[in-house]
N, C-alpha and C positions, 0 to 999 in steps of 0.2 A: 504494500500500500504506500501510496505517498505522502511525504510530510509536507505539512502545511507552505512548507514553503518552499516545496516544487511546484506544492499547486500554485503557487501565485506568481513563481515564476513562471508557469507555462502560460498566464491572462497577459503577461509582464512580454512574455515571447510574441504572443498573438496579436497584442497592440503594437509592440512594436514591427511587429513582420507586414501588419495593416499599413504602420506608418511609411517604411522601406521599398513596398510593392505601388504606393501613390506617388513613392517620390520618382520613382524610376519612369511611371506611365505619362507622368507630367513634365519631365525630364528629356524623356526622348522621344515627340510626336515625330512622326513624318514628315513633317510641315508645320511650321510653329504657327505660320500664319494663318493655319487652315482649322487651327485646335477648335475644341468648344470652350465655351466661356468659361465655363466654371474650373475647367483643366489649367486654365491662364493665373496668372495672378492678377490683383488687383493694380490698375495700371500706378493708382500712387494712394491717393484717399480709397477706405472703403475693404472688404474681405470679400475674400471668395473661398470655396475647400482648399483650392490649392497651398492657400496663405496657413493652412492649418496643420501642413507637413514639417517644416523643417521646426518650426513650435513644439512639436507633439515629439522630437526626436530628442529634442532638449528635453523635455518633458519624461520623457524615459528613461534618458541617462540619470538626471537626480533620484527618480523611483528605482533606479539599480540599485545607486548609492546606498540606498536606505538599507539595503539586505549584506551589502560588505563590510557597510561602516563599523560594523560592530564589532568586527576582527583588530579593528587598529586602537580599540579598547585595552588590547592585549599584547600592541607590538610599542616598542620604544617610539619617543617623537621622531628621530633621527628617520628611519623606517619608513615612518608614515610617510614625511615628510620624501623621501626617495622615493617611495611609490605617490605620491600624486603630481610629482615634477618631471620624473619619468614617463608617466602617460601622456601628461598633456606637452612634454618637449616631441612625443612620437606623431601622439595625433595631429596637431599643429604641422610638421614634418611630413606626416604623409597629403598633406592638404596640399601644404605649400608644392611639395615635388609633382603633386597631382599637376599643378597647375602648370610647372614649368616641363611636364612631359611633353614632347619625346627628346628634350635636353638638345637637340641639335638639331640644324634648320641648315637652306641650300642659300646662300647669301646670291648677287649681283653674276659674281663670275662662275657659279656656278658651283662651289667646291661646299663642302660639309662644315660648317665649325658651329661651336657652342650656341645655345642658342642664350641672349644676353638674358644674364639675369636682373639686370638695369628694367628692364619691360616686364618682370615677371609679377600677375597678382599677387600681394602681402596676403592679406584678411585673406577668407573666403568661409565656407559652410565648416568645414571641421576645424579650423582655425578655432573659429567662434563656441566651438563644440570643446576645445578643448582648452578657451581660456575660462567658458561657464562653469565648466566641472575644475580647473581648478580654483576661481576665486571662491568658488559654491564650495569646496571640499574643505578649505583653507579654512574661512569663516564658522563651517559647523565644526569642526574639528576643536578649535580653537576657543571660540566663543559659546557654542552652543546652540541649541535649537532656538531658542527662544530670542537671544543677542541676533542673530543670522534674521530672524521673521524679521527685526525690528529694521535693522540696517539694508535689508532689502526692501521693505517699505519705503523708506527714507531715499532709497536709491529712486525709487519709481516717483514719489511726489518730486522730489528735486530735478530729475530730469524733464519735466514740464516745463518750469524756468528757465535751467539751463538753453533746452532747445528755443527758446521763446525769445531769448535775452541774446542771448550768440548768433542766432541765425541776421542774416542780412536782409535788403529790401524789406519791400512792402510788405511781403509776406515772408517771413522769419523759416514758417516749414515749406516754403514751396522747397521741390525736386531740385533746384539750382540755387538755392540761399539758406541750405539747414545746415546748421552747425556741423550736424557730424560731415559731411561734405568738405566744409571750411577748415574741420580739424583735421581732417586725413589728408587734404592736400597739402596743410602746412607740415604733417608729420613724416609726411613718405614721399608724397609728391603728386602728380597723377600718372604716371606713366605705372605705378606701382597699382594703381586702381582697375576697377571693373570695368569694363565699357560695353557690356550689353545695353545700356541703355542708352545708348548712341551720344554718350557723352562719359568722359571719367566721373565714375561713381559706383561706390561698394555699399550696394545693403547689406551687406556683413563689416561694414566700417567699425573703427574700432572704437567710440565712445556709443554707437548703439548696442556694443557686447553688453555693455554693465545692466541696461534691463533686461538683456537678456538672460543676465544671472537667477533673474526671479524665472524663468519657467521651470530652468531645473531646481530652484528651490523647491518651488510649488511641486514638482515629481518626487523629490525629496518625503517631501509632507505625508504627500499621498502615499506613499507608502510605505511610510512609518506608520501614520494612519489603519492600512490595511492591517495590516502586522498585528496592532494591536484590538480592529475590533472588525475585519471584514469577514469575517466568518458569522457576522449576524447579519441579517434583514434590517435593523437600525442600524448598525454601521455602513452598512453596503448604501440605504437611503441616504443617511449625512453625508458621504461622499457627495452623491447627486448632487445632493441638494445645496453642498458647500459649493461647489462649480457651478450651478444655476444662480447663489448670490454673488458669485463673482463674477459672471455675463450679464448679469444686471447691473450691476455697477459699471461694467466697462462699456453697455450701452447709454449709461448718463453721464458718464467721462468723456465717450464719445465727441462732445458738443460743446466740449472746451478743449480737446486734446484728442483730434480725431485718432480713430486706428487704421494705423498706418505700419506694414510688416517694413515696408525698406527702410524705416528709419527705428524698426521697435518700438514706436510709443508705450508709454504704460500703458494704457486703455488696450492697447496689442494685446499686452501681457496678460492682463487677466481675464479679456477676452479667449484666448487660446486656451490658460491654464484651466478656468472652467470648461472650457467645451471639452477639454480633454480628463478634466475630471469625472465628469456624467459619460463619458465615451467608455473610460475604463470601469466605470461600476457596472455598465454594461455588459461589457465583453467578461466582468467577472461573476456578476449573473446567470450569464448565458452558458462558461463555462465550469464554475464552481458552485454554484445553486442550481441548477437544471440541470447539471453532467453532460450539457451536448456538447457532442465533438465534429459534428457536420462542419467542414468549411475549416477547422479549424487546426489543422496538418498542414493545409497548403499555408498561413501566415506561418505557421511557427517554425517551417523551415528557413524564412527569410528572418526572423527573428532572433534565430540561435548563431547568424554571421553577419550582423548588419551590417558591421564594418568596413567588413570585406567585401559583400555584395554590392555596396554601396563603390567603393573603389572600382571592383570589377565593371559595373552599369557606366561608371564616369569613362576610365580610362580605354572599355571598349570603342565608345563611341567615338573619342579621339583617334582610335584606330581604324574606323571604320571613314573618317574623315581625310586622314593620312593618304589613305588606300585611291588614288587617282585613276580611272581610267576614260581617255581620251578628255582631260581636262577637268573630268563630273567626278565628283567624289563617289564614291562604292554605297556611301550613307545615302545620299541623293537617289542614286543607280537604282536601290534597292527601293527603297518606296514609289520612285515612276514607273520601273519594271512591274511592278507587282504589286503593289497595295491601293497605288492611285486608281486604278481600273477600277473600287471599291466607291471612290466618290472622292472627293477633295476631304473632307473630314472625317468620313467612314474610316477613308484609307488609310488618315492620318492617325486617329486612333486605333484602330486593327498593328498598326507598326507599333506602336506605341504596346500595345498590349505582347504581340509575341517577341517584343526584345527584352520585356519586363519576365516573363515565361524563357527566354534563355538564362537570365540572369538566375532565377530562380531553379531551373536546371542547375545551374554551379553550384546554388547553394545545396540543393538536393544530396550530389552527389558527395560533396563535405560530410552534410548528414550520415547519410547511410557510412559514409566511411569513418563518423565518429569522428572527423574533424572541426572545432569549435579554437576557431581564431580571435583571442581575446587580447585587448591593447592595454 
Protein backbone atom coordinates (compact mmCIF):
# COMPACT_ATOMS: atom_id res chain seq x y z
CA UNK A 1 0.00 0.00 0.00
CA UNK A 2 1.19 3.46 -0.38
CA UNK A 3 2.07 6.13 2.00
CA UNK A 4 0.42 9.16 2.27
CA UNK A 5 2.87 10.71 0.75
CA UNK A 6 3.22 8.99 -2.53
CA UNK A 7 -0.05 9.46 -2.63
CA UNK A 8 0.21 13.18 -2.81
CA UNK A 9 3.02 12.88 -4.79
CA UNK A 10 1.42 11.11 -7.57
CA UNK A 11 -1.60 14.42 -7.55
CA UNK A 12 1.83 16.47 -7.12
CA UNK A 13 3.18 14.25 -10.58
CA UNK A 14 -0.21 14.65 -12.24
CA UNK A 15 -0.55 18.58 -11.83
CA UNK A 16 2.57 18.92 -12.68
CA UNK A 17 2.66 16.58 -15.81
CA UNK A 18 -0.88 18.63 -16.62
CA UNK A 19 1.35 21.68 -16.28
CA UNK A 20 4.44 20.37 -18.75
CA UNK A 21 2.12 18.68 -21.44
CA UNK A 22 0.24 22.61 -21.95
CA UNK A 23 3.53 24.06 -21.97
CA UNK A 24 4.89 22.05 -24.73
CA UNK A 25 1.38 22.26 -26.85
CA UNK A 26 1.43 26.06 -26.59
CA UNK A 27 5.19 26.16 -27.00
CA UNK A 28 5.35 24.41 -30.26
CA UNK A 29 2.17 25.38 -32.69
CA UNK A 30 2.75 24.84 -36.26
CA UNK A 31 2.18 28.36 -36.90
CA UNK A 32 2.01 30.68 -34.13
CA UNK A 33 0.08 32.91 -36.13
CA UNK A 34 -2.47 30.55 -36.86
CA UNK A 35 -2.83 29.30 -32.90
CA UNK A 36 -6.37 29.61 -31.11
CA UNK A 37 -6.70 32.23 -28.68
CA UNK A 38 -6.61 30.84 -25.60
CA UNK A 39 -3.35 28.80 -26.68
CA UNK A 40 -1.61 32.44 -27.11
CA UNK A 41 -0.90 34.55 -24.38
CA UNK A 42 -2.24 37.40 -23.22
CA UNK A 43 -0.94 40.17 -25.67
CA UNK A 44 0.08 42.43 -22.42
CA UNK A 45 -3.02 43.43 -20.08
CA UNK A 46 -5.46 40.60 -19.34
CA UNK A 47 -5.05 36.24 -18.96
CA UNK A 48 -5.67 33.66 -20.81
CA UNK A 49 -4.93 29.48 -19.86
CA UNK A 50 -1.85 29.84 -21.49
CA UNK A 51 -0.71 32.72 -18.97
CA UNK A 52 -1.52 29.94 -16.31
CA UNK A 53 1.53 27.42 -17.39
CA UNK A 54 4.72 28.73 -16.52
CA UNK A 55 2.80 30.16 -12.92
CA UNK A 56 1.52 26.66 -12.09
CA UNK A 57 5.22 25.39 -12.60
CA UNK A 58 6.57 27.68 -10.12
CA UNK A 59 3.67 26.70 -8.28
CA UNK A 60 4.98 23.09 -8.17
CA UNK A 61 8.29 23.56 -7.48
CA UNK A 62 7.40 25.21 -3.97
CA UNK A 63 4.61 22.29 -3.32
CA UNK A 64 7.82 19.83 -3.88
CA UNK A 65 9.77 21.98 -1.42
CA UNK A 66 7.32 21.30 1.18
CA UNK A 67 7.88 17.33 1.18
CA UNK A 68 12.11 17.65 1.01
CA UNK A 69 12.39 20.43 3.26
CA UNK A 70 12.03 18.54 6.15
CA UNK A 71 15.23 16.48 5.46
CA UNK A 72 17.48 19.77 5.97
CA UNK A 73 16.00 19.71 9.59
CA UNK A 74 18.59 17.11 9.83
CA UNK A 75 21.50 18.12 7.70
CA UNK A 76 24.08 20.90 8.89
CA UNK A 77 23.49 24.61 7.51
CA UNK A 78 26.67 24.28 5.52
CA UNK A 79 24.79 21.34 3.42
CA UNK A 80 21.69 22.84 3.09
CA UNK A 81 23.01 25.79 2.02
CA UNK A 82 25.37 23.55 -0.95
CA UNK A 83 22.24 21.97 -1.87
CA UNK A 84 20.08 24.90 -2.70
CA UNK A 85 23.17 26.92 -4.51
CA UNK A 86 23.99 23.89 -6.22
CA UNK A 87 20.53 23.46 -7.83
CA UNK A 88 19.79 26.62 -8.61
CA UNK A 89 23.69 27.43 -10.19
CA UNK A 90 22.60 24.09 -12.45
CA UNK A 91 19.04 25.06 -13.24
CA UNK A 92 19.95 28.62 -14.05
CA UNK A 93 22.93 26.91 -16.24
CA UNK A 94 20.83 24.79 -18.13
CA UNK A 95 18.46 27.75 -19.14
CA UNK A 96 21.19 29.89 -19.85
CA UNK A 97 23.15 27.15 -22.22
CA UNK A 98 19.52 26.38 -23.56
CA UNK A 99 19.40 29.56 -24.94
CA UNK A 100 22.98 29.89 -26.30
CA UNK A 101 22.43 26.36 -28.05
CA UNK A 102 23.84 25.18 -30.69
CA UNK A 103 27.08 27.27 -29.36
CA UNK A 104 28.37 27.85 -32.97
CA UNK A 105 26.92 29.80 -35.85
CA UNK A 106 28.39 30.14 -39.98
CA UNK A 107 29.50 33.96 -39.68
CA UNK A 108 29.98 36.29 -43.33
CA UNK A 109 32.68 34.11 -44.84
CA UNK A 110 31.26 31.22 -44.25
CA UNK A 111 33.44 29.36 -41.64
CA UNK A 112 32.19 27.99 -38.05
CA UNK A 113 33.03 29.99 -34.99
CA UNK A 114 31.48 30.50 -31.44
CA UNK A 115 28.50 31.73 -31.48
CA UNK A 116 28.92 35.26 -29.38
CA UNK A 117 27.95 35.19 -26.07
CA UNK A 118 27.68 39.03 -26.04
CA UNK A 119 23.89 38.25 -27.84
CA UNK A 120 23.03 35.58 -25.67
CA UNK A 121 19.56 35.78 -23.49
CA UNK A 122 20.52 36.29 -19.52
CA UNK A 123 16.97 35.71 -17.75
CA UNK A 124 14.61 33.22 -19.23
CA UNK A 125 11.87 30.48 -17.86
CA UNK A 126 14.36 28.37 -15.67
CA UNK A 127 16.55 31.06 -14.98
CA UNK A 128 13.54 32.47 -13.14
CA UNK A 129 12.64 28.89 -11.81
CA UNK A 130 15.80 28.78 -10.31
CA UNK A 131 16.20 32.10 -8.70
CA UNK A 132 12.27 31.58 -7.06
CA UNK A 133 13.32 28.40 -5.50
CA UNK A 134 16.38 29.63 -4.31
CA UNK A 135 15.34 33.11 -2.79
CA UNK A 136 11.89 30.87 -1.67
CA UNK A 137 14.34 28.07 -0.09
CA UNK A 138 16.74 30.68 1.56
CA UNK A 139 13.96 32.68 3.23
CA UNK A 140 11.97 29.51 4.67
CA UNK A 141 14.97 27.87 5.77
CA UNK A 142 16.02 30.68 7.56
CA UNK A 143 13.22 32.75 8.73
CA UNK A 144 10.56 30.42 8.72
CA UNK A 145 7.13 29.99 7.57
CA UNK A 146 5.44 32.53 8.95
CA UNK A 147 8.71 35.47 8.52
CA UNK A 148 8.65 34.07 4.52
CA UNK A 149 4.38 34.72 4.30
CA UNK A 150 5.15 38.02 5.71
CA UNK A 151 8.00 39.25 3.60
CA UNK A 152 6.54 37.87 0.47
CA UNK A 153 3.50 39.98 1.08
CA UNK A 154 5.43 42.84 1.49
CA UNK A 155 7.24 41.89 -1.68
CA UNK A 156 3.88 41.84 -3.69
CA UNK A 157 2.39 45.38 -2.12
CA UNK A 158 5.69 47.17 -2.64
CA UNK A 159 6.19 46.02 -6.03
CA UNK A 160 2.98 48.04 -7.06
CA UNK A 161 4.90 51.36 -6.32
CA UNK A 162 7.98 50.27 -7.36
CA UNK A 163 6.46 49.59 -10.85
CA UNK A 164 4.37 52.73 -10.64
CA UNK A 165 7.11 55.16 -9.54
CA UNK A 166 10.11 53.69 -11.91
CA UNK A 167 8.31 53.14 -14.94
CA UNK A 168 8.42 56.17 -17.45
CA UNK A 169 5.98 58.06 -19.80
CA UNK A 170 2.45 58.56 -19.41
CA UNK A 171 1.83 55.26 -18.73
CA UNK A 172 4.55 53.84 -16.04
CA UNK A 173 3.34 49.94 -17.06
CA UNK A 174 2.98 50.33 -20.79
CA UNK A 175 5.05 47.32 -22.61
CA UNK A 176 7.83 50.06 -23.49
CA UNK A 177 8.01 52.24 -20.04
CA UNK A 178 7.95 49.59 -17.17
CA UNK A 179 10.52 49.41 -14.93
CA UNK A 180 11.49 46.05 -15.17
CA UNK A 181 12.20 46.91 -18.84
CA UNK A 182 14.32 50.08 -17.73
CA UNK A 183 16.03 47.92 -15.07
CA UNK A 184 17.26 45.15 -17.25
CA UNK A 185 18.59 47.36 -19.89
CA UNK A 186 20.53 49.28 -17.49
CA UNK A 187 21.64 45.88 -15.86
CA UNK A 188 22.74 43.61 -18.87
CA UNK A 189 21.85 45.75 -21.80
CA UNK A 190 19.44 44.69 -24.50
CA UNK A 191 21.27 42.67 -26.64
CA UNK A 192 21.24 40.24 -23.46
CA UNK A 193 17.36 40.54 -23.72
CA UNK A 194 14.36 38.76 -25.39
CA UNK A 195 13.10 39.86 -28.56
CA UNK A 196 10.04 37.87 -29.33
CA UNK A 197 8.22 40.71 -28.87
CA UNK A 198 9.61 42.51 -31.73
CA UNK A 199 11.49 44.68 -29.46
CA UNK A 200 14.39 43.95 -26.56
CA UNK A 201 12.34 42.76 -23.64
CA UNK A 202 12.28 39.62 -21.15
CA UNK A 203 9.14 38.79 -19.39
CA UNK A 204 11.27 36.63 -17.36
CA UNK A 205 13.35 40.02 -16.40
CA UNK A 206 14.98 40.07 -13.45
CA UNK A 207 13.03 42.56 -10.98
CA UNK A 208 9.64 40.74 -12.04
CA UNK A 209 11.59 37.38 -10.48
CA UNK A 210 10.83 38.66 -6.97
CA UNK A 211 6.84 38.29 -7.38
CA UNK A 212 7.55 35.68 -8.77
CA UNK A 213 8.86 34.27 -5.54
CA UNK A 214 5.39 34.27 -4.14
CA UNK A 215 3.80 31.51 -6.41
CA UNK A 216 6.39 29.19 -5.29
CA UNK A 217 5.63 30.34 -1.90
CA UNK A 218 2.19 29.99 -2.36
CA UNK A 219 3.01 25.95 -3.68
CA UNK A 220 5.03 25.85 -0.74
CA UNK A 221 1.92 26.48 1.52
CA UNK A 222 -0.01 24.34 -0.26
CA UNK A 223 1.58 21.80 0.47
CA UNK A 224 2.50 21.93 3.61
CA UNK A 225 -1.18 22.45 3.88
CA UNK A 226 -1.90 19.19 2.30
CA UNK A 227 0.47 17.25 4.49
CA UNK A 228 -1.12 18.25 7.22
CA UNK A 229 -4.98 18.08 6.66
CA UNK A 230 -5.61 16.98 2.81
CA UNK A 231 -6.70 13.67 3.73
CA UNK A 232 -10.16 15.27 4.86
CA UNK A 233 -13.07 16.68 2.91
CA UNK A 234 -12.40 20.13 5.18
CA UNK A 235 -9.09 20.27 4.27
CA UNK A 236 -9.36 19.38 0.71
CA UNK A 237 -12.54 22.27 0.66
CA UNK A 238 -10.19 25.03 2.58
CA UNK A 239 -7.78 24.55 -0.09
CA UNK A 240 -10.46 25.40 -2.66
CA UNK A 241 -11.68 27.75 -1.03
CA UNK A 242 -8.28 29.50 0.06
CA UNK A 243 -7.59 29.81 -3.92
CA UNK A 244 -11.19 31.20 -4.65
CA UNK A 245 -10.26 34.18 -1.83
CA UNK A 246 -7.29 34.80 -3.53
CA UNK A 247 -8.91 35.02 -7.30
CA UNK A 248 -11.12 37.33 -5.73
CA UNK A 249 -8.90 39.47 -4.49
CA UNK A 250 -6.63 39.43 -7.41
CA UNK A 251 -9.93 40.22 -9.51
CA UNK A 252 -10.30 43.62 -7.21
CA UNK A 253 -6.57 44.38 -7.53
CA UNK A 254 -7.00 43.98 -10.89
CA UNK A 255 -8.37 47.75 -11.40
CA UNK A 256 -5.45 49.22 -9.68
CA UNK A 257 -2.61 46.81 -10.65
CA UNK A 258 -3.83 45.09 -13.60
CA UNK A 259 -2.68 41.37 -14.23
CA UNK A 260 -0.39 41.33 -16.36
CA UNK A 261 2.10 37.78 -16.65
CA UNK A 262 5.10 39.66 -18.62
CA UNK A 263 5.60 41.99 -16.00
CA UNK A 264 4.22 39.53 -12.98
CA UNK A 265 2.16 41.98 -11.20
CA UNK A 266 0.96 40.94 -7.80
CA UNK A 267 -2.67 40.74 -8.98
CA UNK A 268 -0.71 37.98 -11.54
CA UNK A 269 0.35 36.34 -8.59
CA UNK A 270 -2.43 35.59 -6.69
CA UNK A 271 -4.41 35.20 -9.46
CA UNK A 272 -2.55 32.04 -10.79
CA UNK A 273 -1.78 30.88 -7.15
CA UNK A 274 -5.42 30.54 -6.54
CA UNK A 275 -6.45 29.17 -9.67
CA UNK A 276 -3.86 26.74 -9.08
CA UNK A 277 -4.82 26.07 -5.69
CA UNK A 278 -8.61 24.99 -6.58
CA UNK A 279 -6.96 23.10 -9.61
CA UNK A 280 -4.83 20.80 -7.36
CA UNK A 281 -7.61 20.12 -4.78
CA UNK A 282 -9.14 18.89 -7.80
CA UNK A 283 -6.89 16.79 -9.24
CA UNK A 284 -6.44 15.41 -5.41
CA UNK A 285 -10.15 14.73 -5.25
CA UNK A 286 -10.31 13.10 -8.30
CA UNK A 287 -7.35 11.03 -7.45
CA UNK A 288 -7.16 10.52 -3.64
CA UNK A 289 -10.87 10.71 -2.61
CA UNK A 290 -12.57 8.88 -5.78
CA UNK A 291 -9.36 6.45 -6.44
CA UNK A 292 -9.76 7.28 -10.29
CA UNK A 293 -6.99 6.70 -12.21
CA UNK A 294 -8.53 7.24 -16.00
CA UNK A 295 -6.29 9.92 -17.63
CA UNK A 296 -4.01 9.96 -15.03
CA UNK A 297 -0.64 7.76 -16.29
CA UNK A 298 -0.45 9.79 -19.37
CA UNK A 299 0.32 13.24 -16.97
CA UNK A 300 2.38 11.49 -14.45
CA UNK A 301 4.72 10.39 -16.99
CA UNK A 302 5.54 13.95 -17.97
CA UNK A 303 5.42 14.72 -14.26
CA UNK A 304 8.14 12.21 -12.91
CA UNK A 305 10.91 14.23 -15.75
CA UNK A 306 9.61 17.61 -16.06
CA UNK A 307 12.97 18.91 -16.22
CA UNK A 308 14.04 17.03 -18.69
CA UNK A 309 11.04 16.92 -20.82
CA UNK A 310 10.90 20.38 -20.61
CA UNK A 311 14.70 20.62 -22.08
CA UNK A 312 14.07 17.82 -24.47
CA UNK A 313 10.58 19.99 -26.06
CA UNK A 314 12.89 23.34 -26.09
CA UNK A 315 16.14 22.06 -27.47
CA UNK A 316 14.32 19.77 -30.13
CA UNK A 317 12.62 22.32 -31.63
CA UNK A 318 15.87 24.32 -32.06
CA UNK A 319 16.91 21.37 -33.90
CA UNK A 320 14.35 20.92 -35.98
CA UNK A 321 14.91 24.71 -36.95
CA UNK A 322 18.61 24.16 -37.57
CA UNK A 323 17.80 21.25 -39.94
CA UNK A 324 17.53 23.47 -43.52
CA UNK A 325 16.39 22.12 -46.58
CA UNK A 326 16.36 24.15 -49.78
CA UNK A 327 16.34 27.28 -47.43
CA UNK A 328 12.74 26.12 -45.25
CA UNK A 329 13.56 24.94 -42.16
CA UNK A 330 12.58 20.97 -41.43
CA UNK A 331 10.09 22.60 -38.41
CA UNK A 332 8.38 24.65 -41.22
CA UNK A 333 8.66 21.51 -43.84
CA UNK A 334 6.82 19.42 -41.40
CA UNK A 335 3.76 21.38 -40.61
CA UNK A 336 3.12 22.41 -44.72
CA UNK A 337 3.88 18.92 -45.75
CA UNK A 338 1.49 17.45 -43.41
CA UNK A 339 -0.41 19.17 -40.84
CA UNK A 340 -1.42 22.28 -42.86
CA UNK A 341 -3.68 20.01 -45.36
CA UNK A 342 -5.80 19.95 -41.69
CA UNK A 343 -6.62 23.76 -41.89
CA UNK A 344 -4.45 26.69 -40.91
CA UNK A 345 -5.35 26.06 -37.06
CA UNK A 346 -6.56 22.55 -37.03
CA UNK A 347 -3.16 21.96 -38.56
CA UNK A 348 -1.51 24.04 -36.33
CA UNK A 349 -2.77 22.50 -33.36
CA UNK A 350 -2.65 18.71 -34.51
CA UNK A 351 1.52 19.68 -34.80
CA UNK A 352 1.24 21.07 -31.66
CA UNK A 353 -0.26 18.03 -30.10
CA UNK A 354 1.99 15.20 -31.69
CA UNK A 355 5.21 16.98 -30.92
CA UNK A 356 3.93 17.29 -27.38
CA UNK A 357 3.02 13.10 -27.61
CA UNK A 358 6.87 12.63 -28.96
CA UNK A 359 8.10 14.53 -26.17
CA UNK A 360 6.07 12.44 -24.00
CA UNK A 361 7.30 9.35 -25.63
CA UNK A 362 10.93 10.24 -24.14
CA UNK A 363 9.55 10.73 -21.04
CA UNK A 364 7.63 7.28 -21.36
CA UNK A 365 10.55 5.54 -22.16
CA UNK A 366 12.78 7.03 -18.91
CA UNK A 367 9.77 5.79 -17.04
CA UNK A 368 9.58 2.33 -17.92
CA UNK A 369 13.29 2.22 -17.62
CA UNK A 370 13.14 3.77 -14.17
CA UNK A 371 14.98 6.69 -15.16
CA UNK A 372 13.84 9.89 -12.97
CA UNK A 373 16.40 12.97 -13.70
CA UNK A 374 16.36 15.03 -10.75
CA UNK A 375 18.20 18.74 -10.43
Amino acid sequence: MQSKTSERFLALDVFRGMTICLMIIVNTPGNGDTSFAPLKHAHWNGFTPTDLVFPSFMFAVGNAMSFVMRRWNEMQTGQVLSKIFKRTLIIFLLGYLMYWFPFFEYNDQHHLVLSPIADTRIFGVLQRIALGYCFASLMLYFFGTRATVIITAIILILYWPVMVYFGTGADPLDVHTNAVLRLDTWLIGTKHLYTGEGFPFDPEGFLSTFPAIGNVVGGYLAGKYIQKNGKTFEGLAKLFMAGFILFVIAFWWNYGFPINKKIWTSSFVLHTVGLDCMILACIMYYVDFLNLRTGVWFFEVFGKNPLFIYLVSELSVIILYMININGTPLFTLIYQNVFSHAGLYIGSLLFAICYMLYCWLVGYILDRNKIYIRV
